[in-house]
C-alpha positions, 0 to 999 in steps of 0.5 A: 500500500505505501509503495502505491501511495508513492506511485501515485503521489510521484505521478501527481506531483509530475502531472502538478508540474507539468500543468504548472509549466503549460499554464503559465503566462508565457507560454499559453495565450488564454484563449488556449486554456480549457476547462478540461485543464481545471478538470485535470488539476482537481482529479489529480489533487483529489488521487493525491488525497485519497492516496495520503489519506490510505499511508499507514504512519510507519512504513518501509517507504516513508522517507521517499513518501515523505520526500514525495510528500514535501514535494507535492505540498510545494506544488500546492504552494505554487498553485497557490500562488498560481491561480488567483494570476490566472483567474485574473487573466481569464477576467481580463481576456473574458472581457476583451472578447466581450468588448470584441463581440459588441463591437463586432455586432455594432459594426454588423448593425452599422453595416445593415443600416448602410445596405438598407439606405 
């Protein structure tokens, strides 16, 4: 059961901080984020938590669990830190587009009164 526990706590701490890295700013326009991406990080912190939730407190493998461990509450820390930018620009982009949108159907609504003088 540990080793599992450590299994999966490594594959959640590599799928953390591959999310991480793709999400970033510089490497990812807004418009390419998908709700899928949120999806993905909650299933994982929900495996990492199910999977502490099972580790006996003394076991053969507690120092790399505990290695593991560390690590995954340093990507919590990053996401953290993380999120609140992120959501801040999904606002920002949501609102472009919203003024994207109006200005585009003013100019439709513009350009069907020309035609129908």
């Amino acid at each position: 059961m540990p080793l599992d526990a450590l299994e999966t706590l490594r594959q959640v701490n590599d799928n953390l901080r591959s999310a991480l890295l793709r999400l970033r700013p510089e490497r990812k326009h807004c418009s390419t984020i998908r709700p899928q991406d949120f999806s993905d990080i909650l299933s994982q912190l929900v495996r990492a938590a199910e999977s502490l939730r099972r580790v006996p407190q003394h076991s053969e493998a507690a120092v790399a669990l505990e290695k593991e461990t560390l690590e995954y509450r340093k990507n919590l820390e990053k996401l953290k830190h993380f999120l609140p930018d992120l959501h801040a620009r999904l606002l920002a982009e949501k609102s472009r587009l919203e003024t994207a949108r109006t200005h585009v159907a003013a100019a439709a609504a513009w350009a069907r009164a020309s035609k129908s003088h």
